[in-house]
N, C-alpha and C positions, 0 to 999 in steps of 0.2 A: 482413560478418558482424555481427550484431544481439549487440550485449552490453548488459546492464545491471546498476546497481553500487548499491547500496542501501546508506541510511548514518540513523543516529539514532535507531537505537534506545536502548535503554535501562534503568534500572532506576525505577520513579518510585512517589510513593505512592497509593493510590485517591483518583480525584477528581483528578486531575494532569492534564497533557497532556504531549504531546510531538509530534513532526512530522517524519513519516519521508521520506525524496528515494530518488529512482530516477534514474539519469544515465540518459538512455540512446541510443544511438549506432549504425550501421550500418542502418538503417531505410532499405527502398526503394519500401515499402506509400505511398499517397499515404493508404490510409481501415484505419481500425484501432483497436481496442481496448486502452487501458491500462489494467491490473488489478493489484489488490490481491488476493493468498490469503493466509489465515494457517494453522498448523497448530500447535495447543495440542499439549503433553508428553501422548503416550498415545493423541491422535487424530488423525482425516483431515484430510484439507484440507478449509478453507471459505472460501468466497469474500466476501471484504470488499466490495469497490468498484470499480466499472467507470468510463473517463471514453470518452468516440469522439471519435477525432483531428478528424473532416469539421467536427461541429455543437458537440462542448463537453458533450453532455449529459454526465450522470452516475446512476449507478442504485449502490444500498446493500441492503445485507443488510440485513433488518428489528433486525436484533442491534446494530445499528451506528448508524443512522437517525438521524438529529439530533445526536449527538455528534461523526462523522468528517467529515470532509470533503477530497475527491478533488477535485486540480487538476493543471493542467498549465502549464510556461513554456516554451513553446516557442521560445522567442530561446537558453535555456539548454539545449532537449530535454531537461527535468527534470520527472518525477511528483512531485505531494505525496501525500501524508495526514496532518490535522493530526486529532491522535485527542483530544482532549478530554473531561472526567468519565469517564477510565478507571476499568475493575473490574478485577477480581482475572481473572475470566474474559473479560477481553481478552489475557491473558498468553500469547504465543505465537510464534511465528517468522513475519514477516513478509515475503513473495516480491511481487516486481516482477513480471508478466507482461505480453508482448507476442508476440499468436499464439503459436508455438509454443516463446520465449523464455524462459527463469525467470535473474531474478539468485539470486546466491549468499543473501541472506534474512538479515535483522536480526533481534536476538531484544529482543521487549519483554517485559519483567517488569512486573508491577503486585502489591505488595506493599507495606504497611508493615514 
């Protein structure tokens, strides 16, 4: 059974960072996609960041593009995002996805 547990989110000011982890566990895919959604207060979902277990790539929302940055530790079976020069309109609940997997979701604030 595929579980994942997401942790670090936070409250932080604009222009801050911070660096969210995804544990995750029960995985029998050998080739697969680890994703970042988020869902701002009042909207859909949108998708942040993709990483592929086989090769490492990574692919970003234009919204995101040079400040996030998607990894993976595989000794730990751990996601990152380490989101850097946040705004206000990063402020959102952030989900771990694997196939057809979501963790429970961190909430980032960006506010002073």
């Amino acid at each position: 059974q595929v579980q994942l547990v997401e942790s670090g989110g936070g409250l932080v000011q604009p222009g801050g960072s911070l660096r969210l982890s995804c544990a995750a566990s029960g995985f029998t895919s050998r080739n697969y996609y680890m994703t970042w959604v988020r869902q701002a207060p009042g909207k859909g979902l949108e998708w942040v960041s993709s990483i592929y277990s086989a090769d490492s790539n990574t692919y970003y929302a234009d919204s995101v593009k040079g400040r996030f940055t998607i990894s993976r530790d595989n000794a730990k079976n751990t996601l990152y995002l380490q989101m850097n020069s946040l705004k206000s309109e990063d402020t959102a609940v952030y989900y771990c996805k694997v196939s057809a997997s979501w963790g429970q979701g961190t909430q980032v604030t960006v506010s002073s």
